[in-house]
C-alpha distance (Angstrom), angle and dihedral (degrees) to the residues before:
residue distance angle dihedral
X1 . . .
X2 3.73 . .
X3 3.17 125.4 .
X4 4.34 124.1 1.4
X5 3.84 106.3 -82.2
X6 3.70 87.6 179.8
X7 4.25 141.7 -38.5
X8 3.59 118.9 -63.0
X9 3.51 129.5 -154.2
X10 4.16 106.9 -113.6
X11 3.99 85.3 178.0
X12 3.92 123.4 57.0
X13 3.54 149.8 81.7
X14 3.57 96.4 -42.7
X15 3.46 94.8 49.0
X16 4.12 88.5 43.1
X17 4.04 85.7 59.6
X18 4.13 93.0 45.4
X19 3.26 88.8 60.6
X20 3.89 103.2 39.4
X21 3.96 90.3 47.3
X22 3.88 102.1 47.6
X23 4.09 85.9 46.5
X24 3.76 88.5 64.3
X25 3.90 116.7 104.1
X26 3.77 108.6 -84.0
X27 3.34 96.1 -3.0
X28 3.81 96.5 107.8
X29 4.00 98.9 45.7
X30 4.06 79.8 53.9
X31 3.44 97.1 55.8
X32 3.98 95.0 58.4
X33 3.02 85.6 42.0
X34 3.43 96.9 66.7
X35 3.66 89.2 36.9
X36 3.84 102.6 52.8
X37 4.11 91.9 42.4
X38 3.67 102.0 33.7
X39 3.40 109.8 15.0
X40 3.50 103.0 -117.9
X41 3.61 118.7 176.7
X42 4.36 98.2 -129.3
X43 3.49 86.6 -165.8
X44 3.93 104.4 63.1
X45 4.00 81.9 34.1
X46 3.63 88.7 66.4
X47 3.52 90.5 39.0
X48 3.54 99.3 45.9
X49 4.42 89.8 46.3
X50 4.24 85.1 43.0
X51 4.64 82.1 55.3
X52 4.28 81.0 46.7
X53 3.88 95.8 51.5
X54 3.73 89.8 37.1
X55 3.56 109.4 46.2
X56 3.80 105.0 8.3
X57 4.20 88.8 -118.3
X58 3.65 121.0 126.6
X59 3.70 105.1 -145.3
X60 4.21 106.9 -111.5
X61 3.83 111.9 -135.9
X62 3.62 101.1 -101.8
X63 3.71 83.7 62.3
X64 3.50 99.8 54.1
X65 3.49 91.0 52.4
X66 3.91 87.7 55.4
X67 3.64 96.5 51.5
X68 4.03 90.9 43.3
X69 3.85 88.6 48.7
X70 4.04 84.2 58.2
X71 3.39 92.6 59.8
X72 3.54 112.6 22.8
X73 3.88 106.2 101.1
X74 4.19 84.1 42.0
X75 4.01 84.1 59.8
X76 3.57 94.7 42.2
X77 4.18 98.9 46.7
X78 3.52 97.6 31.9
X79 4.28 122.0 15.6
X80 3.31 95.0 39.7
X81 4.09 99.1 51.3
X82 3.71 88.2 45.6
X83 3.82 92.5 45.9
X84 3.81 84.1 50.8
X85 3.86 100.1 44.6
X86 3.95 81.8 46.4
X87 3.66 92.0 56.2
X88 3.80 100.3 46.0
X89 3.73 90.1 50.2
X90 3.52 93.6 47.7
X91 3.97 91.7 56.0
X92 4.13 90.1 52.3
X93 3.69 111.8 -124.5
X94 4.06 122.0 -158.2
X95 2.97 131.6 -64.6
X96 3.53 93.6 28.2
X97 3.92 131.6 59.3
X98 3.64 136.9 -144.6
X99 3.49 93.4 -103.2
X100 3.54 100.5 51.1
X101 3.70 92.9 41.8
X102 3.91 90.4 42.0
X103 3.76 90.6 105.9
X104 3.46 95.2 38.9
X105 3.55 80.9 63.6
X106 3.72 105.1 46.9
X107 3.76 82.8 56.2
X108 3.95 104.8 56.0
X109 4.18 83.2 37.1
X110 3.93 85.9 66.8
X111 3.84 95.2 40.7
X112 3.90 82.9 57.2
X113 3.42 97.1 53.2
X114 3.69 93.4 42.2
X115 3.73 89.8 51.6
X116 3.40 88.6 49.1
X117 3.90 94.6 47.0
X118 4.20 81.5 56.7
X119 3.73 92.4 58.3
X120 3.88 89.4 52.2
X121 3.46 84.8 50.2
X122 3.41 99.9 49.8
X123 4.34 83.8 49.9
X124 3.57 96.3 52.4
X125 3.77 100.7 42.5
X126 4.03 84.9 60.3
X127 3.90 114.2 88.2
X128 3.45 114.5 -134.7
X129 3.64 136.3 -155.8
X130 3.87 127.2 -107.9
X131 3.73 92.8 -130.1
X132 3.83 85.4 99.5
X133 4.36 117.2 134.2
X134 3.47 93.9 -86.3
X135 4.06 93.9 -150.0
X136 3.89 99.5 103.0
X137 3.60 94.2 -141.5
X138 3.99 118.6 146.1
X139 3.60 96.0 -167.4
X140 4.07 94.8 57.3
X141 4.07 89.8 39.3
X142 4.16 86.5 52.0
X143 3.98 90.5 45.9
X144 3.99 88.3 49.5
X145 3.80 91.1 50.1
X146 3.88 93.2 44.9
X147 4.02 88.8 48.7
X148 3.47 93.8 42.4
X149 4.29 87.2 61.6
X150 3.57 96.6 29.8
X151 4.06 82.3 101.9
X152 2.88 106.6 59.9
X153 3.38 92.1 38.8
X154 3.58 94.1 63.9
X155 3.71 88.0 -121.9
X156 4.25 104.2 114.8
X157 3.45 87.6 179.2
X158 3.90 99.1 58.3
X159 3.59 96.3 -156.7
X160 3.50 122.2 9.5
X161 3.85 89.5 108.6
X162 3.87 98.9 106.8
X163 3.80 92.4 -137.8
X164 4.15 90.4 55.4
X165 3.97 87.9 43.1
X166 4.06 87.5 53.4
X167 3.95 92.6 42.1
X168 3.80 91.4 49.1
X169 3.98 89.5 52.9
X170 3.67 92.3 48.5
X171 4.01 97.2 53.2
X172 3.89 88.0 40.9
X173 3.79 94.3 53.5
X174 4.53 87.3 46.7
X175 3.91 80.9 52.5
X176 3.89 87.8 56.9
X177 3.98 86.6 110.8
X178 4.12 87.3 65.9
X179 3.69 86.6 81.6
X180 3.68 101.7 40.6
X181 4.13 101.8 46.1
């Protein structure tokens, strides 16, 4: 991600959808979930059930990889510090407390989000190819994201951690509507 190659849109429908699908119950708790034990990217989850809704293609692995090669050194130098920094403020660490650090706090939480909003970006400004899985099925597209990290999460498995396998079902049953639009 070096250098600007062009403007992308940070607004749009596939920042709309984000938004609309992480608000659902559970939904959020499930994405960190998969994040924190498998070390799924939420981002190009989103992005990759936003491409399911939209165009009825479940992204094929060689794709993911493409998209998460787009915005893998942004996620490493910039979401992940912030998610971090957001974190360790969040807990309260001596010698300051919550409420002095509350705004501190708001602050970094919106430079997450933002950063995270860049990465979505970065995902929707790429074109991809129809040669997607055409079987609009969010529970196989979620299991193919979750494999395709278990790696380098040091989980070979990719899901047989009970708490990833629950997670999983939870965002596949919110991306019910996938079949029926």
């Amino acid at each position: 991600m070096s250098g600007e190659t062009g403007k992308i849109s940070l607004e749009g429908p596939h920042w709309t959808f984000a938004l609309e699908f992480y608000a659902k119950p559970d939904v959020a708790p499930a994405c960190l979930t998969l994040q924190d034990k498998a070390g799924v990217d939420v981002i190009l989850l989103l992005y990759a059930l936003f491409v399911l809704r939209r165009d009825g293609i479940a992204l094929a692995t060689p794709q993911i990889a493409e998209l998460d090669g787009a915005i893998a050194a942004w996620r490493k130098d910039v979401v992940i510090p912030l998610r971090i920094l957001r974190r360790r403020i969040k807990q309260g660490f001596a010698p300051v407390g919550k409420t002095t650090a509350d705004p501190l706090l708001q602050q970094v939480a919106q430079a997450a989000i933002s950063s995270e909003q860049v990465a979505l970006a970065v995902l929707a400004s790429r074109p991809l190819a129809q040669s997607g899985d055409k079987q609009p099925e969010a529970s196989a597209l979620i299991d193919r994201v979750i494999r395709f990290y278990a790696p380098s999460s040091g989980s070979a498995s990719g899901g047989n951690d009970p708490a990833v396998t629950e997670a999983a079902r939870t965002i596949a049953d919110a991306a019910s509507f996938v079949a029926r639009d």
